[in-house]
N, C-alpha and C positions, 0 to 999 in steps of 0.2 A: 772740242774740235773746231779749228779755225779753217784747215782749207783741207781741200781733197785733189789729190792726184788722179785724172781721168786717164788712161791709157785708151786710145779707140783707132780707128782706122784712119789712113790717108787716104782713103776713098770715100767716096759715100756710100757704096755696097747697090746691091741688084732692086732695091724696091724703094721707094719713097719713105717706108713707115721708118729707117735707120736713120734718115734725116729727120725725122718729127722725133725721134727719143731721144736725137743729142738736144733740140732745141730744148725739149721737154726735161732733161737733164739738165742743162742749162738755165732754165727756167728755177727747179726744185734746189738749185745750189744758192742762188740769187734769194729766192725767199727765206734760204735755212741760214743767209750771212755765213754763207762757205763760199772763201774763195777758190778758186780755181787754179790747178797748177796744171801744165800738161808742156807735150812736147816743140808748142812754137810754133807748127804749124799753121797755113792759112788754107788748105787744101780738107777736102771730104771731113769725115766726122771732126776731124779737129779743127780745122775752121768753121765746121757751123758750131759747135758747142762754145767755141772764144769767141766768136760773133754775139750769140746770144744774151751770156753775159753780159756781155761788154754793152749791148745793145741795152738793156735792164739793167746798167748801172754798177755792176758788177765786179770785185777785182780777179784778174787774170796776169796767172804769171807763165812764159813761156820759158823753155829749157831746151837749146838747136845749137846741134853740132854745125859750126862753120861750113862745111862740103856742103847742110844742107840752105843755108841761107845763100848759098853760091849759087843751087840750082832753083834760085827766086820761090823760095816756098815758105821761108820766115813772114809771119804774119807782124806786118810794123803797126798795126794801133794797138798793142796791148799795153796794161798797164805798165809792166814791165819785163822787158826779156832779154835774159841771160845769153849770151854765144858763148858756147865750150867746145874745145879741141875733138873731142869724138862723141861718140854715143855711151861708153862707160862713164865718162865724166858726166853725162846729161842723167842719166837714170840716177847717179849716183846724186846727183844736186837736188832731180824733181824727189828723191825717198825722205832727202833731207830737209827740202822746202812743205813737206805736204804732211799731213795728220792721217790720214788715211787714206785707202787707194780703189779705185773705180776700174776693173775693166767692161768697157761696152764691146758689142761686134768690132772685129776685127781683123786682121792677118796674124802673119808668124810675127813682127814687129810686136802688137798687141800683147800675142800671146808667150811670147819671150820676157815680156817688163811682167806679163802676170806671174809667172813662173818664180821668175828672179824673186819678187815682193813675198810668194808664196815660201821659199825654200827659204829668204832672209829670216821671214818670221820664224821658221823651222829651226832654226838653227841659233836664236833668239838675239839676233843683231837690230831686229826691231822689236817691237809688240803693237803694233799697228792696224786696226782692221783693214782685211781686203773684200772688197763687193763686188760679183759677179753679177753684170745687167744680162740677162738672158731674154732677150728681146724675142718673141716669138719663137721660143723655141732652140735661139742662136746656138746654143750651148750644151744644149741634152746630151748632146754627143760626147761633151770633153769633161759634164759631168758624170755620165755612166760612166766613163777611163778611168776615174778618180775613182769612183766603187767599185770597178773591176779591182784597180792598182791595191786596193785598201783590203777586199778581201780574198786577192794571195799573197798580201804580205808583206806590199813592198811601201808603204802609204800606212802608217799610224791611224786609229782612228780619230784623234786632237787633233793632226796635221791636217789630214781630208778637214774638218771642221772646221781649217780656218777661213775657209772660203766661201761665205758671206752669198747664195744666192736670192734675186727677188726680179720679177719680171717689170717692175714699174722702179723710175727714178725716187718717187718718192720714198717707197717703203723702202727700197736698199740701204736712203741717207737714213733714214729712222733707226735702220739695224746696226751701221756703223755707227752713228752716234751713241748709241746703246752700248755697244760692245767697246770705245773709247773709254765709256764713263769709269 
């Protein structure tokens, strides 16, 4: 595993600690010599996580549909960033630029690229690990949905399993690395 695809929010979310677990994300990717791919942003969790690295040395590649570098929110010191015509072509670059995939807190944006990477694996267009950062809790919710989903029927038990939960950056890259090997 060379780089990991973060998916996270363009906010920074309601509490301080969502900013300390992108940095702290960004920190455990920098140590583990995982590059970073994400959506190009310079705004809330995606800018502070491409900051971080980048700030530690780090390589970071961005992936932003033109409408969004129009509304000034392309992040220009990364290592390198791609501009693509919409958002399919950007999901479709970061699945292909990235080894495995991260989502942290997030919105529908977030949780739509999780999905997508989920249902791809499903359907075996990838075999890629996917990591759920479930940061205080973030998450409980849309994990119980995935055991409700699974046990009436509509949710595989392998499929629910492909999604990689752990509350700390570290242990999650641990699990994806593992589940790459």
């Amino acid at each position: 595993m060379k780089s990991v695809c973060v998916y996270c929010g363009a906010n920074a979310g309601a509490t301080p600690q969502y900013a300390e677990v992108a940095r702290a994300m960004g920190r455990a990717l920098v140590e583990e010599n995982l590059a970073l791919v994400y959506g190009g942003g310079n705004v809330g969790l995606m800018g502070i996580i491409a900051d971080e690295v980048l700030r530690l040395g780090g390589d970071v590649t961005g992936v932003i549909p033109t409408a969004l570098v129009e509304r000034e929110v392309g992040h220009t010191g990364l290592t390198r960033q791609f501009i693509v015509k919409d958002m399919h072509e950007r999901k479709a670059m970061m699945a292909q630029l990235a080894d495995g995939f991260i989502a942290m807190p997030g919105g529908m944006g977030t949780l739509e690229e999780l999905f997508e990477m989920l249902t791809w694996s499903q359907l075996g267009i990838h075999a890629k690990p996917i990591g759920l950062l479930n940061v205080d809790g973030f998450y409980d919710g849309l994990l119980g949905f995935i055991e409700h989903a699974r046990g009436q029927g509509f949710v595989r038990p392998q499929h629910a399993a492909l999604m990689l939960s752990e509350t700390t950056p570290d242990a999650l890259l641990r699990r994806l690395k593992s589940a790459s090997a």
